[in-house]
DSSP file (Angstrom, degrees, kcal/mol; ACC not computed):
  #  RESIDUE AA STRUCTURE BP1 BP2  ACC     N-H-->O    O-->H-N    N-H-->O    O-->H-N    TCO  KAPPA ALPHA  PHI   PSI    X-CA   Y-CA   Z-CA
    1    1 A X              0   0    0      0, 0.0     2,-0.6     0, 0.0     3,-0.3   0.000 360.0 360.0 360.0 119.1   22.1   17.8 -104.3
    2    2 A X  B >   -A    5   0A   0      3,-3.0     3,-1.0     1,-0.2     0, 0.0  -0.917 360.0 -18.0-117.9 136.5   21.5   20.6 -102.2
    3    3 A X  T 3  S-     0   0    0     -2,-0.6    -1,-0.2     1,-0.3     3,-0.1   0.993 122.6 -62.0  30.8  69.9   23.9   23.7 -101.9
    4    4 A X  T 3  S+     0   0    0     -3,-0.3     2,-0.5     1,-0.1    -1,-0.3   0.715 110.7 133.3  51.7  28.3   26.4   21.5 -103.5
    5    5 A X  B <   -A    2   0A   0     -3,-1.0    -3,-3.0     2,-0.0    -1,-0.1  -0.997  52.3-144.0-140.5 100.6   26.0   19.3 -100.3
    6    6 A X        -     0   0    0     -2,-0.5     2,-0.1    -5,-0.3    40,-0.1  -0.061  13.5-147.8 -30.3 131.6   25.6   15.6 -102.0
    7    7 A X        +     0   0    0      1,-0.1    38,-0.2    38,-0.1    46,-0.1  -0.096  33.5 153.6-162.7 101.7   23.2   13.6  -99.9
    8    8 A X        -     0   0    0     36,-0.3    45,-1.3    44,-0.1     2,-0.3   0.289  53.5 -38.8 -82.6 -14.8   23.6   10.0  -99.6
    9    9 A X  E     -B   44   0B   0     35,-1.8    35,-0.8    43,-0.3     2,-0.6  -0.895  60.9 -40.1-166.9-159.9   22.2    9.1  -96.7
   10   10 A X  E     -B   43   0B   0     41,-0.4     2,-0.4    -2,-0.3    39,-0.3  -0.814  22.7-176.7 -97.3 129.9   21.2    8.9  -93.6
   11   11 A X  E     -B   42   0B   0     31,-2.1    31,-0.6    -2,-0.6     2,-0.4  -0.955  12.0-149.8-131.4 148.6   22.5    9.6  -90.2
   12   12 A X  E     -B   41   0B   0     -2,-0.4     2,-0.2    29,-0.2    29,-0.2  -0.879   5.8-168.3-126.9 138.5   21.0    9.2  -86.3
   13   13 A X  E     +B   40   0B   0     27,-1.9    26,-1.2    -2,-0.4    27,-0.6  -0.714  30.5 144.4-101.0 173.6   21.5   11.1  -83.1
   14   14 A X  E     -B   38   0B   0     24,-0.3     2,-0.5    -2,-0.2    24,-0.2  -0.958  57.7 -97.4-161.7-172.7   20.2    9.4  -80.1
   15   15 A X  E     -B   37   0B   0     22,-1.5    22,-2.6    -2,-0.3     2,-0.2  -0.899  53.0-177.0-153.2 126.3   20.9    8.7  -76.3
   16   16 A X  E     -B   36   0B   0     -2,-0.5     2,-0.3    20,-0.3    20,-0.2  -0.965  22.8-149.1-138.9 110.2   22.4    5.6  -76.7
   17   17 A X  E     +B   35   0B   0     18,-1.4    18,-0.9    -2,-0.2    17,-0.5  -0.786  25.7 178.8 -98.3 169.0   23.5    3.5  -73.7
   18   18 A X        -     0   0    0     -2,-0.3     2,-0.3    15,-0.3    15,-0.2  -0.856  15.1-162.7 171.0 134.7   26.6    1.4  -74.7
   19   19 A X        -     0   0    0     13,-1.8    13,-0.4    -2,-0.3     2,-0.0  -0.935  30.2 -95.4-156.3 148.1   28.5   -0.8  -72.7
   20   20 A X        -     0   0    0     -2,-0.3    11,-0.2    11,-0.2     2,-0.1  -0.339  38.3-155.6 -78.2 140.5   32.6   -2.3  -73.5
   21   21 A X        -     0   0    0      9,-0.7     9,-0.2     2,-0.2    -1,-0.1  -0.290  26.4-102.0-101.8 167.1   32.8   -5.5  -75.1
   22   22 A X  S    S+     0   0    0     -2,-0.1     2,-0.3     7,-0.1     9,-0.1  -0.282  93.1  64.7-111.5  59.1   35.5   -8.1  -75.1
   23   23 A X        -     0   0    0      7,-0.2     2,-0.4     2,-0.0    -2,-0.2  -0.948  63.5-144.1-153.0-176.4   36.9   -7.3  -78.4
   24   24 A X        -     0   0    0     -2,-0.3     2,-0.4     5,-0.1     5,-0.2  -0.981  12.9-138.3-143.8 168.4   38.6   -4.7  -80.1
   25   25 A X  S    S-     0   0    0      3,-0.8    -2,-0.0    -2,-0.4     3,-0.0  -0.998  90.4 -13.8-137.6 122.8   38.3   -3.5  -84.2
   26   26 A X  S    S-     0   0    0     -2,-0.4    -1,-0.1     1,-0.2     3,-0.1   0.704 133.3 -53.2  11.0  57.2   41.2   -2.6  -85.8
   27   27 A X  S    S+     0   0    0      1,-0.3    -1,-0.2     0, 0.0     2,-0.2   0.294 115.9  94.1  81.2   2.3   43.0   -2.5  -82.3
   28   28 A X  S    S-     0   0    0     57,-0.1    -3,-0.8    55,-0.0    -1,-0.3  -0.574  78.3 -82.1-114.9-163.2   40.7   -0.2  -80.5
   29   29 A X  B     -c   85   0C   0     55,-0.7    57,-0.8    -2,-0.2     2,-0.4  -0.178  37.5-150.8 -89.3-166.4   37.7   -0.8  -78.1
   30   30 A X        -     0   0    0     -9,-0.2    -9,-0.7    55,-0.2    57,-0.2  -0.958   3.0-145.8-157.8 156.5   34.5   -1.5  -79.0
   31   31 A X        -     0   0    0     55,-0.4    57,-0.4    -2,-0.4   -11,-0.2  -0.759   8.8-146.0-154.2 114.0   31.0   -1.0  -77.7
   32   32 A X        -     0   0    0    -13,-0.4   -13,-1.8    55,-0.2     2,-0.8  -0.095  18.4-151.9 -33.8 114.2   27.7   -2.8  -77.8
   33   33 A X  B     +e   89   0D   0     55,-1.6    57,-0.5   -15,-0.2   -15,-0.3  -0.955  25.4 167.5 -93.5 117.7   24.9   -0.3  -77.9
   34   34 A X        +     0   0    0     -2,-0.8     2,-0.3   -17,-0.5   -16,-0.2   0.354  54.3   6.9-141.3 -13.7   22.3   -2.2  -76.3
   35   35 A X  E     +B   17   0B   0    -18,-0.9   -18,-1.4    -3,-0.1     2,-0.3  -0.913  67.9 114.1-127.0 161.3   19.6    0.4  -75.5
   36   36 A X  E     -B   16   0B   0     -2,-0.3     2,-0.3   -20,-0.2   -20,-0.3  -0.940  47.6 -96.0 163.5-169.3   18.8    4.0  -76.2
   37   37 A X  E     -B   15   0B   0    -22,-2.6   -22,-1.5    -2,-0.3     2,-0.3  -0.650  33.3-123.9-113.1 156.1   16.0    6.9  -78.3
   38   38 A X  E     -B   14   0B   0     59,-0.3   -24,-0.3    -2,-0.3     3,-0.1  -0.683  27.0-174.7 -87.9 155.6   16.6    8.2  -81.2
   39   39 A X  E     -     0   0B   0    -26,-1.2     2,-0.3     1,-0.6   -25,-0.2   0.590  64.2  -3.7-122.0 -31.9   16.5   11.8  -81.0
   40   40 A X  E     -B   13   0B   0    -27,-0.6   -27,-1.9     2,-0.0    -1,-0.6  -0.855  55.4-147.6-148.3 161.8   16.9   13.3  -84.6
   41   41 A X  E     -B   12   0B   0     -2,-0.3     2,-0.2   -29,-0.2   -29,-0.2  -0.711  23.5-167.3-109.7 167.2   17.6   11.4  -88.3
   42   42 A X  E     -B   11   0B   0    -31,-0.6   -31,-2.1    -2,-0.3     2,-0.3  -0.918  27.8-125.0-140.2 160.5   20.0   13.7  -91.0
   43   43 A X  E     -B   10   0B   0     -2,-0.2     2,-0.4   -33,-0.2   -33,-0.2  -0.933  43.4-177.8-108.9 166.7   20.5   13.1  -94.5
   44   44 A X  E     -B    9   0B   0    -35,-0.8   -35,-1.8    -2,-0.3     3,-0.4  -0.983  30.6-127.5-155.8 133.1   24.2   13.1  -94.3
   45   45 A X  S    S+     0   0    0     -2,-0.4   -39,-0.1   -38,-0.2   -38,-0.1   0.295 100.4  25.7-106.7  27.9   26.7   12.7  -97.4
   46   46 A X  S    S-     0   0    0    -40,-0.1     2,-0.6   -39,-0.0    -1,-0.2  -0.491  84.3-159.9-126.5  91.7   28.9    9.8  -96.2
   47   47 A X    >   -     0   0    0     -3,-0.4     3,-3.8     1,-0.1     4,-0.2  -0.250  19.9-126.4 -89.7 142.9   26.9    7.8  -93.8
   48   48 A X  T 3  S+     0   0    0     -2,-0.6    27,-0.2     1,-0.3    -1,-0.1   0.750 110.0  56.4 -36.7  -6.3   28.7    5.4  -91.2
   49   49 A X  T 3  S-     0   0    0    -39,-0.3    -1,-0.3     2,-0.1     3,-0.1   0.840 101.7-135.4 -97.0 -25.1   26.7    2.5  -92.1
   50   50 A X    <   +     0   0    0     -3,-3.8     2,-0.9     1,-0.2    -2,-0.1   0.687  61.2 130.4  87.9  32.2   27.9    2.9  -95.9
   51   51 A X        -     0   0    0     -4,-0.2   -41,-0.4   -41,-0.2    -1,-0.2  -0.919  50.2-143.1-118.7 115.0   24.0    2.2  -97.3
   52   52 A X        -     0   0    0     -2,-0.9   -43,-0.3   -43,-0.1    14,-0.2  -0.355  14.4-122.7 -40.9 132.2   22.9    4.9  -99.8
   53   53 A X        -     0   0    0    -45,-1.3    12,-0.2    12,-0.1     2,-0.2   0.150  25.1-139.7 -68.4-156.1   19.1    6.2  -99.8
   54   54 A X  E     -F   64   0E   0     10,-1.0    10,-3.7    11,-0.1     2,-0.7  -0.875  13.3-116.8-155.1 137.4   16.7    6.1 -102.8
   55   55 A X  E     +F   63   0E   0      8,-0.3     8,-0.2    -2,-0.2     3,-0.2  -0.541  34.1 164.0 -25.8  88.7   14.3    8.0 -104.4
   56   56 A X  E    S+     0   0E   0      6,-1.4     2,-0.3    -2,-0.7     7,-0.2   0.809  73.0  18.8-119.1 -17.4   11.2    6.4 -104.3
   57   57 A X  E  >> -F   62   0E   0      5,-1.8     4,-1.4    -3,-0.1     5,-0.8  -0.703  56.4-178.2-145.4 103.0    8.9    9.3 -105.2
   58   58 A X  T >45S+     0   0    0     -2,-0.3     3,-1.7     1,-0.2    -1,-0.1   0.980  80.5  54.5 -37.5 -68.1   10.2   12.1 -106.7
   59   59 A X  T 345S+     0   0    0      1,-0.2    -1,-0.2     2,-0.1    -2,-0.0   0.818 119.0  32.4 -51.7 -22.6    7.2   14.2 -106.9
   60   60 A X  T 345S-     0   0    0     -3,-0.2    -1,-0.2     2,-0.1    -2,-0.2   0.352 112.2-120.4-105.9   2.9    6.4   14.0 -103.2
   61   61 A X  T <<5 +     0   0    0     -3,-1.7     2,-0.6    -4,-1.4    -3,-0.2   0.387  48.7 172.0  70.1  31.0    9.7   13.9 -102.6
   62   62 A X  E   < +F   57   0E   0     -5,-0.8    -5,-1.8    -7,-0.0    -6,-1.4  -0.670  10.1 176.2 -30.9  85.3   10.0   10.6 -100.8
   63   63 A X  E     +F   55   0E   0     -2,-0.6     2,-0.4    -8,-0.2    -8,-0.3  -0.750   4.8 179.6 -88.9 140.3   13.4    8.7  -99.7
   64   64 A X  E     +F   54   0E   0    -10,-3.7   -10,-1.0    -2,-0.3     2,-0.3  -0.895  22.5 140.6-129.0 168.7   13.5    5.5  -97.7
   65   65 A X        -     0   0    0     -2,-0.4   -12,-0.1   -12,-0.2   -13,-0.1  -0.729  58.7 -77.5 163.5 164.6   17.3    4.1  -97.0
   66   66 A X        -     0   0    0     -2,-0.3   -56,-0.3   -14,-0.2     3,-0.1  -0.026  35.0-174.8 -56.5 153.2   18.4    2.6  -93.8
   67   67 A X  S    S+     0   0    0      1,-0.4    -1,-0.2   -58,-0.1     2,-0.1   0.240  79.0  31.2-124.8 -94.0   19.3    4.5  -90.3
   68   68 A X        -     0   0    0     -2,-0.1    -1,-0.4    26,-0.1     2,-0.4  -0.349  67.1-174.2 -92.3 138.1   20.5    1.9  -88.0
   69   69 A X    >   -     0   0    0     -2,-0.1     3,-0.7    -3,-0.1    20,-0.5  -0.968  27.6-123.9-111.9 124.2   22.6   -1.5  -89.5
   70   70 A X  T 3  S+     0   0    0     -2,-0.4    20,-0.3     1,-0.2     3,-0.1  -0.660  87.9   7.0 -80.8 170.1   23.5   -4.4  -86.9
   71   71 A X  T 3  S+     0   0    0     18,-2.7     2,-0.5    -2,-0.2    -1,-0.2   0.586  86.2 133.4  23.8  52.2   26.9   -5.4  -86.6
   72   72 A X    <   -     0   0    0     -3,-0.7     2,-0.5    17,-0.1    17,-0.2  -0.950  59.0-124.3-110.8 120.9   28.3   -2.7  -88.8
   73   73 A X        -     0   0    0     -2,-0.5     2,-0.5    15,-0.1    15,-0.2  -0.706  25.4-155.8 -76.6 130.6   31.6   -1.1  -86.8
   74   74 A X        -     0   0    0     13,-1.2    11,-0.1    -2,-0.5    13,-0.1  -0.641   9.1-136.7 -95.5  60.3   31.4    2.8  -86.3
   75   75 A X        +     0   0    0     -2,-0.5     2,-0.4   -27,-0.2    11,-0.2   0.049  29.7 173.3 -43.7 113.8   34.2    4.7  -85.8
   76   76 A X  E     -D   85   0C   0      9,-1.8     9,-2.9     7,-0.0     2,-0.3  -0.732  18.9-161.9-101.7 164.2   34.1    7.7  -82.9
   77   77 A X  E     -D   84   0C   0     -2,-0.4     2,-0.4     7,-0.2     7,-0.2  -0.989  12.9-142.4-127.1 126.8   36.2    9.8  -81.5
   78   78 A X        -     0   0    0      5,-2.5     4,-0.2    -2,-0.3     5,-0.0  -0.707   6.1-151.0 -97.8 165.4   35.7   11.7  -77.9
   79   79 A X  S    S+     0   0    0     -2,-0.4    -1,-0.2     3,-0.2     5,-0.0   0.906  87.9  53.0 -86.6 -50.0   36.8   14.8  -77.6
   80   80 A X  S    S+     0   0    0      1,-0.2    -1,-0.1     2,-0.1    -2,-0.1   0.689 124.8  20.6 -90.4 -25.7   37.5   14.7  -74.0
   81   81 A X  S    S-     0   0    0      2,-0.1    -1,-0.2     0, 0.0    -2,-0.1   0.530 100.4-133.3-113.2  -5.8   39.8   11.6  -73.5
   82   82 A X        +     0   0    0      1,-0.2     2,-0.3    -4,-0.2    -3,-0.2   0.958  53.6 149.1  29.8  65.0   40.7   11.9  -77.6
   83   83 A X        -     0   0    0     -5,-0.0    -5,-2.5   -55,-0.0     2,-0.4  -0.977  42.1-152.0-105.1 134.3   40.2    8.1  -78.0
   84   84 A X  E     + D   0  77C   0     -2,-0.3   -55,-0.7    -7,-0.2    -7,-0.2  -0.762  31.7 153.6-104.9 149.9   39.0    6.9  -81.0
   85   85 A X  E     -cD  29  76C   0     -9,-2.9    -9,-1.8    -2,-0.4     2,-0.3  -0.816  39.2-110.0-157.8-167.9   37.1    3.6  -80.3
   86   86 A X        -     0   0    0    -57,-0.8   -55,-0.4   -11,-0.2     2,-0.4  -0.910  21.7-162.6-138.0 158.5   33.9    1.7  -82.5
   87   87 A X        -     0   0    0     -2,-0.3   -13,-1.2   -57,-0.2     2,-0.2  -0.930   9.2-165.8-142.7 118.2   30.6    1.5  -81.3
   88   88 A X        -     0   0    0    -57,-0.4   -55,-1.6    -2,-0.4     2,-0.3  -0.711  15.4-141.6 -70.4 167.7   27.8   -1.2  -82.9
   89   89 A X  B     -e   33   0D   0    -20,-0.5   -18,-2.7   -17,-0.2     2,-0.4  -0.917  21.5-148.8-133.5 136.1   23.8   -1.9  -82.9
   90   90 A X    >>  -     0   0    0    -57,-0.5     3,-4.8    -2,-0.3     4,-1.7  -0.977  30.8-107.6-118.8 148.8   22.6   -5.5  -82.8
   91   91 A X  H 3> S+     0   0    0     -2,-0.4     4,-1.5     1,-0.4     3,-0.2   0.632 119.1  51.7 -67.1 -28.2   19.7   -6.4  -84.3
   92   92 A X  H 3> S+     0   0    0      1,-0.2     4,-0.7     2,-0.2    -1,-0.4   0.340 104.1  45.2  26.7 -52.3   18.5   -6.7  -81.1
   93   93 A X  H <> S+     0   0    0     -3,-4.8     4,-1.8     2,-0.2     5,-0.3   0.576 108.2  65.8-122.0 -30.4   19.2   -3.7  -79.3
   94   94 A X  H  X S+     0   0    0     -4,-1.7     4,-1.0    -3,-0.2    -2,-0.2   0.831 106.3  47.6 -66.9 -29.4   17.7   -1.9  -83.0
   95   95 A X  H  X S+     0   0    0     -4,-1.5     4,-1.7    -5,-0.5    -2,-0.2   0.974 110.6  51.6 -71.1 -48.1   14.2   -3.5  -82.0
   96   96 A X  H  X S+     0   0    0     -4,-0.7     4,-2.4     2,-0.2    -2,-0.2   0.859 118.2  31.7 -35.0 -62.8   14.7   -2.2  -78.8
   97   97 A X  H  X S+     0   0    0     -4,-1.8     4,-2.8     2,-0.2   -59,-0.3   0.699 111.7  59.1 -37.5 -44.5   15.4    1.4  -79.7
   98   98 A X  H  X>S+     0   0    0     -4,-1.0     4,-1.5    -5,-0.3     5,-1.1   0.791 111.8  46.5 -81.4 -28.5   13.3    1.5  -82.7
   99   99 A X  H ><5S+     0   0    0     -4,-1.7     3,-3.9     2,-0.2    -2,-0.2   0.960 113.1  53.0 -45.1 -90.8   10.3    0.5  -79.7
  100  100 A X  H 3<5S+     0   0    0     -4,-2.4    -2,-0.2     1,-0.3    -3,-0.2   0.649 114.2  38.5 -26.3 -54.2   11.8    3.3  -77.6
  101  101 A X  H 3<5S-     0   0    0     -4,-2.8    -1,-0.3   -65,-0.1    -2,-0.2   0.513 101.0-124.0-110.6 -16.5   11.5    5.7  -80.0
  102  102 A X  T <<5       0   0    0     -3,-3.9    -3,-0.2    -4,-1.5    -2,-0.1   0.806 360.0 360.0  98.9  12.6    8.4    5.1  -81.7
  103  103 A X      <       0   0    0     -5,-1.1    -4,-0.1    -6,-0.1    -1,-0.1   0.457 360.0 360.0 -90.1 360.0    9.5    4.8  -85.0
């Protein structure tokens, strides 16, 4: 815990290209992310994929947990058309990235 700030996981920023699928998740659109970088990881106290870190060495203060899950649905929201819509990674496009970015 830090400043009372839980922290369960992980979260990733990127530039993430994304293109519309033909299906929708709980009745809104969806979008394949299919390329992209990572730009930052966060620890984050609910993260979108729903996988909790660990502790793997206290003293040296070491966590491993997941960043990106395929086929796990994301919920967003834009600000500018204030649509909420779902975004996914296929394992596929997480080799891709995970390339890109050097991780």
């Amino acid at each position: 815990m830090v400043n009372n700030f839980k922290i369960n996981g992980f979260s990733v920023e990127g530039n993430f290209k994304k293109k519309l699928v033909d299906k929708l998740h709980n009745g809104k659109k969806c979008y394949e992310i299919f390329d992209g970088i990572v730009t930052a990881i966060s620890f984050v106290s609910m993260p979108a994929h729903g996988q909790k870190i660990k502790i793997t060495n206290k003293k040296n203060r070491i966590v491993t947990g997941v960043v990106l899950s395929p086929e796990i649905m994301i919920e967003r929201f834009d600000l500018i058309s204030n649509e909420v819509y779902y975004v996914y990674f296929t394992a596929e496009s997480i080799e891709r990235i995970k390339k890109n970015s050097k991780l």
